[in-house]
C-alpha positions as CSV (number, residue, x, y, z in Angstrom):
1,X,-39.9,7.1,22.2
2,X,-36.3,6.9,22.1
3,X,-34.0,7.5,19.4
4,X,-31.6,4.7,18.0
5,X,-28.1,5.2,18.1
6,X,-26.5,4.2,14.8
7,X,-24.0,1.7,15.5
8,X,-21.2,2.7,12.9
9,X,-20.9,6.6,11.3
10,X,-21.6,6.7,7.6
11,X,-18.9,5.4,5.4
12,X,-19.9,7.4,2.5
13,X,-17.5,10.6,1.3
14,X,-21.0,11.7,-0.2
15,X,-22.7,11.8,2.9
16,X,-19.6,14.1,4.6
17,X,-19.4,16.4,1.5
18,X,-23.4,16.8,1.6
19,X,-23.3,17.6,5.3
20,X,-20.7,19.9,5.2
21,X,-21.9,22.2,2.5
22,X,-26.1,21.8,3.6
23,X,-28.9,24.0,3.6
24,X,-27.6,27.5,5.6
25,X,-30.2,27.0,8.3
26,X,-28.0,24.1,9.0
27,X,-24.9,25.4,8.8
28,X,-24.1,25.8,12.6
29,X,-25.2,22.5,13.0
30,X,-22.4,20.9,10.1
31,X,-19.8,23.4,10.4
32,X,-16.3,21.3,11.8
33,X,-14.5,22.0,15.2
34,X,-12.7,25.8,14.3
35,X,-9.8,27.2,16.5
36,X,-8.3,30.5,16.4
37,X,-5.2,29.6,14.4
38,X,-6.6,28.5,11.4
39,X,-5.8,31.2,9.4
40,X,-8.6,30.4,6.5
41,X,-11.4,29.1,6.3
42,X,-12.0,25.5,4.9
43,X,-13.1,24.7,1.7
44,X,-16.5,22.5,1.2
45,X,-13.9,19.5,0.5
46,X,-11.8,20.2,3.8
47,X,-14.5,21.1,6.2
48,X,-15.9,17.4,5.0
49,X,-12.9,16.0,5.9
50,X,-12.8,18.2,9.6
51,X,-16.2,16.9,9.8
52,X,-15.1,13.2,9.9
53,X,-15.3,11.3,13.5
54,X,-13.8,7.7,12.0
55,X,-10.5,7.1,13.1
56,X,-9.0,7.1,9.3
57,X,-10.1,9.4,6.6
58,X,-8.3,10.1,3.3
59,X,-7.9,13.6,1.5
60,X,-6.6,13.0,-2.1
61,X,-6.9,13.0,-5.5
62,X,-5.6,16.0,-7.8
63,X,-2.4,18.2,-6.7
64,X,-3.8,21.2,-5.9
65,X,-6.3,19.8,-4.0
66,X,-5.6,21.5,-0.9
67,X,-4.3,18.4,1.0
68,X,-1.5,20.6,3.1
69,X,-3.7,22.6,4.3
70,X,-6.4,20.6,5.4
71,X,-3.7,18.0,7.3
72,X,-2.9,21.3,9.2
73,X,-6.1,22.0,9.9
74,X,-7.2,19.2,11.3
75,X,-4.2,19.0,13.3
76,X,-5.2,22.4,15.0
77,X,-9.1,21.7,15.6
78,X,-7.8,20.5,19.3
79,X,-5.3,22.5,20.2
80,X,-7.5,24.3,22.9
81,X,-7.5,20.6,24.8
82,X,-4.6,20.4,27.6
83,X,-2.2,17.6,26.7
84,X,-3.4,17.3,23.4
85,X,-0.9,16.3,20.5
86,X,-0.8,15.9,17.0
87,X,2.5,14.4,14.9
88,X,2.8,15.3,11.1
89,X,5.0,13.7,9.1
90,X,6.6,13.7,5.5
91,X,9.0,11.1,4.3
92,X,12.2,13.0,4.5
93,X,12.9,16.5,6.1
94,X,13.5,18.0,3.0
95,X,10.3,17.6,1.8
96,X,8.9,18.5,5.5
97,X,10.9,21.7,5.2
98,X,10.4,22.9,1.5
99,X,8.8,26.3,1.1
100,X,4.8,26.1,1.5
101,X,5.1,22.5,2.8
102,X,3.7,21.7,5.8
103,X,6.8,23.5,8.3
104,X,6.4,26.3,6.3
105,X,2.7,26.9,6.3
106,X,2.3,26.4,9.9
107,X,5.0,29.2,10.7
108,X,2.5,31.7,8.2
109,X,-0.4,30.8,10.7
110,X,0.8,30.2,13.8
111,X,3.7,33.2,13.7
112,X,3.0,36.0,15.7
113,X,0.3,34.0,17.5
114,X,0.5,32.9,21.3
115,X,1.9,29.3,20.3
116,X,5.7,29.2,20.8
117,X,8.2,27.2,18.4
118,X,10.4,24.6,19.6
119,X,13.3,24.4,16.6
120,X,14.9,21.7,18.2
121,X,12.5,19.0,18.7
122,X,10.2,21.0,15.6
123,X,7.5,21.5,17.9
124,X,4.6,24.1,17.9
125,X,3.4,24.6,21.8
126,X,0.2,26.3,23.0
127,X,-0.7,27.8,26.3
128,X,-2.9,24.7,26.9
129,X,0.4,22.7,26.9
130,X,-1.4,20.9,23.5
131,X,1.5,20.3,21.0
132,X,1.7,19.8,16.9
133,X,5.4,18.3,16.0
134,X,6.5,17.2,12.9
135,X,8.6,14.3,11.4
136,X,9.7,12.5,8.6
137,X,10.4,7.9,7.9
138,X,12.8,8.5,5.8
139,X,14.3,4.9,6.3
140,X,12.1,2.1,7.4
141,X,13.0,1.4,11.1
142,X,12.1,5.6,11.5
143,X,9.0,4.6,12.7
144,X,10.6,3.1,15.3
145,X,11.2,7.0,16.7
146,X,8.0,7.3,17.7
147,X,7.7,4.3,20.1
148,X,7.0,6.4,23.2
149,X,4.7,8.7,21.7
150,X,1.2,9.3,22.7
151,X,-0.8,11.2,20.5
152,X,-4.6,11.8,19.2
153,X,-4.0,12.7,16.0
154,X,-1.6,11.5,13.0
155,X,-1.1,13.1,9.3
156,X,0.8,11.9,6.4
157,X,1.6,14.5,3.8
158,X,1.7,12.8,0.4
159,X,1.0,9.2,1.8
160,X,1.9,7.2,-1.3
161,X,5.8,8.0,-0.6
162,X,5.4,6.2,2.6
163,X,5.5,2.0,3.2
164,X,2.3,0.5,4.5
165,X,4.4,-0.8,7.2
166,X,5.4,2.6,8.4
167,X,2.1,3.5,8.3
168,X,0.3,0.6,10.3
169,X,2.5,0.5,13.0
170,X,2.3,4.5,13.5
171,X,-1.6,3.4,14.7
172,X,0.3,1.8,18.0
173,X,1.0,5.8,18.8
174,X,-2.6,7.0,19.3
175,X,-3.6,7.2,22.3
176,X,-6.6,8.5,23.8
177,X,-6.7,11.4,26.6
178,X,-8.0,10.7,30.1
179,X,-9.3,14.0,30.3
180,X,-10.6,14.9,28.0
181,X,-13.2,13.4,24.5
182,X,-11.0,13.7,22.0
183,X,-11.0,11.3,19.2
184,X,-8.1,9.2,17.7
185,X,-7.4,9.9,14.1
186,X,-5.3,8.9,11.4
187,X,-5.6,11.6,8.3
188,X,-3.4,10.3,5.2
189,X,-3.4,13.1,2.3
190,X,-2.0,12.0,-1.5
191,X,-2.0,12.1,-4.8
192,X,-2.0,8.9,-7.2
193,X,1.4,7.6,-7.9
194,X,4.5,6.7,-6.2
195,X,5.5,3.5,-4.4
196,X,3.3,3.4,-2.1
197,X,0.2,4.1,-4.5
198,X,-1.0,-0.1,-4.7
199,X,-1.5,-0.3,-0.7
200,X,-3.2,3.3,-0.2
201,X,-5.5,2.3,-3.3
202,X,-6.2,-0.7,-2.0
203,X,-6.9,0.5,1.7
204,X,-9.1,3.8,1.1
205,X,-10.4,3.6,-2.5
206,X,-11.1,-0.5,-3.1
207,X,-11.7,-1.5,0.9
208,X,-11.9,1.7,2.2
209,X,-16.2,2.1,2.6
210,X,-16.4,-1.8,3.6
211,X,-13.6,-0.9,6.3
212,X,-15.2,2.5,7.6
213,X,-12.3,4.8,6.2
214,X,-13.8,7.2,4.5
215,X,-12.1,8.8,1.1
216,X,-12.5,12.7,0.4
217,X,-11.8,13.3,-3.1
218,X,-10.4,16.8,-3.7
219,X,-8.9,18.3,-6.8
220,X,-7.7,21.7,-8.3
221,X,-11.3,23.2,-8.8
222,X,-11.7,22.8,-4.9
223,X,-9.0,24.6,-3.7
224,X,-10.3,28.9,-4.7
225,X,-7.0,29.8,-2.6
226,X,-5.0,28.6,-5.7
227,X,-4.6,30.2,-8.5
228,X,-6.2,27.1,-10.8
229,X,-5.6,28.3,-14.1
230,X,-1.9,29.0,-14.5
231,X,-1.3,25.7,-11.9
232,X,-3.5,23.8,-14.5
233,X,-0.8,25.3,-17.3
234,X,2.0,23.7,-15.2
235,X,0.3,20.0,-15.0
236,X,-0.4,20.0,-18.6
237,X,3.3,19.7,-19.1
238,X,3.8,16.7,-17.5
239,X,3.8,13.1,-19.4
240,X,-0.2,11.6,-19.6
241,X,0.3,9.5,-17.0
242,X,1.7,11.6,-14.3
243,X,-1.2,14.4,-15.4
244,X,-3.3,12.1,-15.1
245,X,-2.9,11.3,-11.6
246,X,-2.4,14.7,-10.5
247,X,-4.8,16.9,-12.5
248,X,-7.8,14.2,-12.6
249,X,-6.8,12.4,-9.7
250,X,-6.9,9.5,-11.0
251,X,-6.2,6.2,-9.3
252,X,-6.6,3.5,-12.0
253,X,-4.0,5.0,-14.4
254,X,-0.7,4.0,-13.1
255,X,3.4,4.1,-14.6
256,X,4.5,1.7,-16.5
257,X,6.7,-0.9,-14.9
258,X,10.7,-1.0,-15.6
259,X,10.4,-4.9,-16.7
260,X,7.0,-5.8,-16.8
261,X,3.6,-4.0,-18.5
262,X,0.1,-5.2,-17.2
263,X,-1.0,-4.6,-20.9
264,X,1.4,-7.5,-21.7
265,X,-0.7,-10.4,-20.2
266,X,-4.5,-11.1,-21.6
267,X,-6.7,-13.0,-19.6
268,X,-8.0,-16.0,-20.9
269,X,-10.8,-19.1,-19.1
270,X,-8.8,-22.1,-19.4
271,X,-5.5,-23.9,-20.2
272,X,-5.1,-26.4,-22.7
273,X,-6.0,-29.5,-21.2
274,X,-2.8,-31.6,-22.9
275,X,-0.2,-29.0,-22.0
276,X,2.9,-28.9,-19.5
277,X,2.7,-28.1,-16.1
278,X,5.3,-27.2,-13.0
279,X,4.8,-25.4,-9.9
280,X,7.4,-24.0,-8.4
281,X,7.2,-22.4,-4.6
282,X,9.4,-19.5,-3.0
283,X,9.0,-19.9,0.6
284,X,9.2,-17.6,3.3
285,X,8.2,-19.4,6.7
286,X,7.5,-15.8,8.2
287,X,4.1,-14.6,9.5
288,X,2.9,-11.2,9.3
289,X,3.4,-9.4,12.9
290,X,1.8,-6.1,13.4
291,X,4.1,-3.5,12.6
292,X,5.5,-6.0,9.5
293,X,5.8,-6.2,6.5
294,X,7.5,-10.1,5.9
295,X,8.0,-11.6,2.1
296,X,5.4,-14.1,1.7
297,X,5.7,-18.0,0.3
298,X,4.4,-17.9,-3.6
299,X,3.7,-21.1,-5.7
300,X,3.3,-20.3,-9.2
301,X,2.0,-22.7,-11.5
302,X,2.7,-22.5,-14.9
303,X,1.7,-24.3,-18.2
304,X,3.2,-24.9,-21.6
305,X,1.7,-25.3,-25.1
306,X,2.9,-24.9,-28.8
307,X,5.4,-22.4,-27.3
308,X,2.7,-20.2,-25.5
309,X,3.3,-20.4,-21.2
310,X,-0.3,-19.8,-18.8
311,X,0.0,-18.7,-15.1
312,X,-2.6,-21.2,-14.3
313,X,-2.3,-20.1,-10.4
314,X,-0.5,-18.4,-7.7
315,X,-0.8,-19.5,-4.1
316,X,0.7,-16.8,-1.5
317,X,0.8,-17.0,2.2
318,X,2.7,-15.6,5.3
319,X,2.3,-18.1,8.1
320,X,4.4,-20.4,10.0
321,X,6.5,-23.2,8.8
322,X,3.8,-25.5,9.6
323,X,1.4,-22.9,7.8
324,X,3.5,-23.3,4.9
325,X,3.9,-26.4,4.4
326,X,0.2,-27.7,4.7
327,X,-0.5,-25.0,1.9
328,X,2.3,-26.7,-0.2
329,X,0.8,-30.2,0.5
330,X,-2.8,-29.2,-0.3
331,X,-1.7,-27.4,-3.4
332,X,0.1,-30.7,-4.5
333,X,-2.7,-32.5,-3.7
334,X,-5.0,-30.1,-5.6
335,X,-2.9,-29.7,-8.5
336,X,-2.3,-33.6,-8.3
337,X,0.8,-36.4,-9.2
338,X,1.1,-35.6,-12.9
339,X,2.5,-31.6,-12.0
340,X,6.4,-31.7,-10.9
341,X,7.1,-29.3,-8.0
342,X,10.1,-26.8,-7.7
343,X,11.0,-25.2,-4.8
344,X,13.6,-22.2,-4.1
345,X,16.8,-24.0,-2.0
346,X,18.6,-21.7,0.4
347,X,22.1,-21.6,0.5
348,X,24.2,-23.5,3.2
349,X,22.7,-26.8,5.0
350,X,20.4,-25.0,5.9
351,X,19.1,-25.0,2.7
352,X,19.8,-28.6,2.2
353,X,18.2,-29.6,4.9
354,X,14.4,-27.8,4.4
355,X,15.0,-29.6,0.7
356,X,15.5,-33.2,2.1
357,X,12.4,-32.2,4.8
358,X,10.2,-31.4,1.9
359,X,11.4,-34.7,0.1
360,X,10.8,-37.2,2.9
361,X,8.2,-35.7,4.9
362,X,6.5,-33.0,2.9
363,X,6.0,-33.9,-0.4
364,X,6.5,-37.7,-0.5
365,X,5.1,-39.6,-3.1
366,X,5.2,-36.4,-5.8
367,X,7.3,-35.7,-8.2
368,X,9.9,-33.1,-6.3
369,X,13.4,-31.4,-6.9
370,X,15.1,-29.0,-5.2
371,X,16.7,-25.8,-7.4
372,X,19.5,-23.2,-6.5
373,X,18.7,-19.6,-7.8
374,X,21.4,-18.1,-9.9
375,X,22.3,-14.4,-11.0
376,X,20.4,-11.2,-9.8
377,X,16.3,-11.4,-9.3
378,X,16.2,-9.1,-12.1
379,X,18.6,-11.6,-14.6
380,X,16.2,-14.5,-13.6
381,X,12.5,-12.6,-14.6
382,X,14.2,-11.3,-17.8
383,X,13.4,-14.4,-20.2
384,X,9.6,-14.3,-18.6
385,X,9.6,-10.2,-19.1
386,X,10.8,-11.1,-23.1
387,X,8.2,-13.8,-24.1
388,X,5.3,-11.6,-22.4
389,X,6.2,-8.4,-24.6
390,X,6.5,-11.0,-27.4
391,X,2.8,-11.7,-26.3
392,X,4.0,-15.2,-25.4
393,X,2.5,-15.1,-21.9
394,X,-1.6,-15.2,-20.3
395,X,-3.0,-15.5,-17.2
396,X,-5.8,-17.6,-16.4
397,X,-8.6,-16.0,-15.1
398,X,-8.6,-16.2,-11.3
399,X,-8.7,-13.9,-7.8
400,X,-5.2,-14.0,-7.7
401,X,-4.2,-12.1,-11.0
402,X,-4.5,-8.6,-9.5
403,X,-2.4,-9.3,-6.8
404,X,0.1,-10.7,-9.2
405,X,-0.3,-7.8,-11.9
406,X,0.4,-5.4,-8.9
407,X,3.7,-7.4,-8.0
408,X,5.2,-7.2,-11.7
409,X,4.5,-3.9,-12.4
410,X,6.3,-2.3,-9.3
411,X,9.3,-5.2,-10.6
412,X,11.8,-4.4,-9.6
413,X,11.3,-1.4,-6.9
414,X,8.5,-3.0,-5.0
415,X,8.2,-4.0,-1.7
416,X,8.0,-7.5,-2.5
417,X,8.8,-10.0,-5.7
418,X,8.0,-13.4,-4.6
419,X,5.5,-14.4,-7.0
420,X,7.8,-12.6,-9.8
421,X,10.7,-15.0,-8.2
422,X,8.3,-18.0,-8.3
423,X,6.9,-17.6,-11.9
424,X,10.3,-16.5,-13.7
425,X,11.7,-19.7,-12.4
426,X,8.7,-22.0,-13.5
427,X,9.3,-20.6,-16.8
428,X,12.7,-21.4,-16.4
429,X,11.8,-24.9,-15.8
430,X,9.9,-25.1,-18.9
431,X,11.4,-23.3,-20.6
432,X,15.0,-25.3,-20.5
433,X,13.7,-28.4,-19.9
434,X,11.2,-28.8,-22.6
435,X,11.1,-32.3,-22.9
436,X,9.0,-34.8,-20.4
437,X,9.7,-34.6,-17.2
438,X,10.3,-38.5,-16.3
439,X,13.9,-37.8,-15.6
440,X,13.0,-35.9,-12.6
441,X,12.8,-37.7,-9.3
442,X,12.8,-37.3,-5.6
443,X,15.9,-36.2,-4.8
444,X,17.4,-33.6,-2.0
445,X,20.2,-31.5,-3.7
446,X,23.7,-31.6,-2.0
C-alpha cells in the first residue's frame, strides 16, 4: 500500500523541538544537516531550528538564547553545495561588526579553515565556490542593495530593529539552485522589543502556525555555552519591562508609549445611544505594492457624552482612489445622515480639488466639510493623549481596537499614525465645536 505524502510540514515548534531531541535510537534519523565548519555542536533548541524545511522559521525569545549562533549555523549547513549563498544581515555595520556578533563569530570558526575572506565585499568563500556575505538596512531603500542577488538562504540578526518592509521585499532575493535541492529559507532571530516588535509578533507568534512559519522559542537556560548565571545578574539590572522581554522572552509585555498608554483606554459594549458623533477620514489613495509599506486611509468615528469621548470605530484601507472612496461612501451610508463627516484637505488645489470631488460626487447628500491640519502631528494628538490619562477616553469593543492600540503606543516613532491623525482630529471636532452641528453644511474649502 502506499504511503501518503503530507501535503504541508508540521507548523508546530513542539513537533521540531520533540524531533530534534527523540529517543537515541533515532538520533541519526533527526539530527540536522552538519558541515565541517560548525565549530559546536547545536543545542536541542538550534538543532530544531536546523531541522526546519519551511521557508520561514523564527529563533527568539530570551537574550542569551543563542540566536547568533544558530543564524550562523544555519547559514553553513550548505556550504558544501557549488553556487550556494547565504546573506546575513544586521541593521547597521556597527552592530554587524561588534565583538561576538555575527562578523566576529564567523572569523572564530571559519579562521584557519579552507574558506577564504573577502574584506571588501565581507564575503566568506569555500572551495565549492558556495558563499556567506553579510550586510546591514541601515536606511530604508538599503534593501534596495540586494536587487541582483540570488541567494538560498537569508538571516536577520535581532529582527525587531528591522521594518517589515525591508524584510518582505528581501523574499524577492531567494532564489532556488538549478543544480542542486537546496531549499529557500528565511531565518529571522530576536528578542521582544524595539520598533519592529508589533509586525514580527504579529507574523511568527499571532499568525505564524496558521501561515506555516514556525516559531522556536529559546532562552538563557538553552544556551550551556553561556555562562547563565552571571548573564542572568546582568538582566536583572535592567527596568521590568526590558527584563522582561529579554530574560523571559516575553512578547506580550511591551514599553510604554511616549504619548499614549494602552492601559489608558478601557473597553466598554456600547455608546450612549443620545450622544455626538463625527467621523473624520485621513486618506491615502495608495495601495500596498510588494516591497511597500504605504500609509493607509483611516476614518475614526468618535462620540461625545457628558464630557466622556468613545472611538465607536476605525475603518483603515490601502487601495486605490476608487478603493477609497467606496469605503468612505459605505461607511457614510453605514454610519448614516445624522453623523457629520471630516476629512484631512491637502494643501494646494490639489487639496481643494479632492474636497470639492468628495462634496459633489462622493458624499452628496451628507453632511460634509473639508478641514486643514495645523501644527505638528504630535501638537494635534496632545488634547486626545490628555483626556485619555484623565481617563476621559474608551474604545468600543470591536476587531479594530488592537490595530488601533498598536498605532498609539508606538506614537510617535511608528511606522505609521493615520488612525492617531484621524481620531485626534475627531476629537478636535468635538471637542471645539461642542454645540449641534446644524451650522455645518456642504461646502468645499477655498
Amino acid at each position: 500500500m502506499a504511503t501518503a505524502t503530507p501535503t504541508a510540514w508540521p507548523t508546530s515548534s513542539e513537533f521540531w523541538l520533540k524531533l530534534a531531541s527523540s529517543m537515541p535510537q533515532l538520533a541519526k534519523l533527526t539530527q540536522p544537516r552538519m558541515t565541517p565548519y560548525m565549530s559546536q555542536a547545536p543545542t536541542p533548541k538550534q538543532a530544531a531550528y536546523l531541522l526546519v524545511p519551511n521557508r520561514e522559521a523564527f529563533y527568539g525569545g530570551a537574550a542569551g538564547g543563542g540566536k547568533s549562533s544558530a543564524l550562523l549555523m544555519a547559514a553553513l549547513q550548505y556550504v558544501d553545495v557549488p553556487g550556494y549563498a547565504a546573506l546575513l544581515l544586521r541593521r547597521t555595520y556597527a552592530d554587524l561588526a561588534l565583538p561576538g556578533a555575527l562578523m566576529d563569530r564567523a572569523q572564530d570558526w571559519l579562521g584557519g579553515t579552507d574558506a577564504k575572506w573577502d574584506e571588501q565585499n565581507k564575503t566568506w568563500r569555500f572551495p565549492s565556490n558556495a558563499t556567506i556575505t553579510f550586510g546591514y538596512l541601515e536606511h530604508e531603500n538599503d534593501k534596495y542593495r540586494y536587487q541582483g542577488s540570488e541567494l538560498q538562504m537569508i538571516g536577520f540578526d535581532e529582527a525587531t530593529q528591522f521594518s517589515e518592509t525591508q524584510y518582505r521585499y528581501l523574499f524577492s532575493r531567494l532564489r532556488r539552485l538549478s543544480t542542486a535541492s537546496v531549499p529557500l529559507r528565511m531565518r529571522p532571530a530576536s528578542n521582544p522589543g524595539g520598533v519592529g516588535h508589533d509586525w514580527v509578533k504579529q507574523r511568527f507568534i499571532v499568525e505564524g502556525p496558521a501561515a506555516g512559519r514556525i516559531f522556536i522559542p529559546a532562552k538563557l537556560d538553552d544556551n550551556p555555552y553561556l555562562d547563565a548565571d552571571s548573564y542572568r545578574q546582568s538582566l536583572m539590572q535592567l527596568d521590568p519591562i526590558t527584563r522582561a522581554q529579554l530574560l523571559a522572552g516575553d512578547w506580550a509585555v511591551r514599553a510604554e508609549g511616549a504619548m499614549f498608554r494602552r492601559q489608558w483606554f478601557p473597553i466598554v459594549d456600547a455608546t450612549p445611544a443620545d450622544a455626538r458623533r463625527v467621523r473624520y477620514w485621513d486618506l491615502a489613495a495608495t495601495a500596498a505594492v510588494k516591497g511597500t509599506d504605504p500609509d493607509w486611509t483611516a476614518g475614526c468615528l468618535l462620540t461625545e457624552k457628558d464630557g466622556v469621548y468613545y472611538v465607536q470605530d476605525v475603518r483603515r484601507l490601502r487601495g486605490t482612489p476608487m478603493q477609497v472612496e467606496a469605503l468612505v461612501r459605505q461607511t457614510a451610508e453605514l454610519d448614516g445622515r445624522a453623523v457629520p463627516i471630516w476629512l484631512e484637505q491637502e494643501p494646494g488645489s490639489a487639496g481643494v480639488n479632492t474636497i470639492d470631488h468628495y462634496t459633489r460626487r462622493v458624499l452628496a447628500g451628507f453632511t460634509f466639510r473639508g478641514n486643514r491640519a495645523t501644527g505638528s502631528k504630535t501638537e494635534r494628538a496632545a488634547p486626545l493623549a490628555s483626556q485619555a490619562e484623565a481617563g476621559n477616553v474608551r474604545l468600543v469593543r470591536g476587531p479594530w481596537v488592537g490595530a488601533f492600540l498598536d498605532e498609539l503606543e508606538s506614537f510617535p516613532q511608528g511606522a505609521h499614525d493615520d488612525q492617531v491623525d484621524a481620531a485626534a482630529a475627531a476629537f478636535e471636532k468635538l471637542a471645539r465645536h461642542n454645540l449641534p452641528f446644524g451650522w455645518i453644511h456642504n461646502e468645499a474649502v477655498a
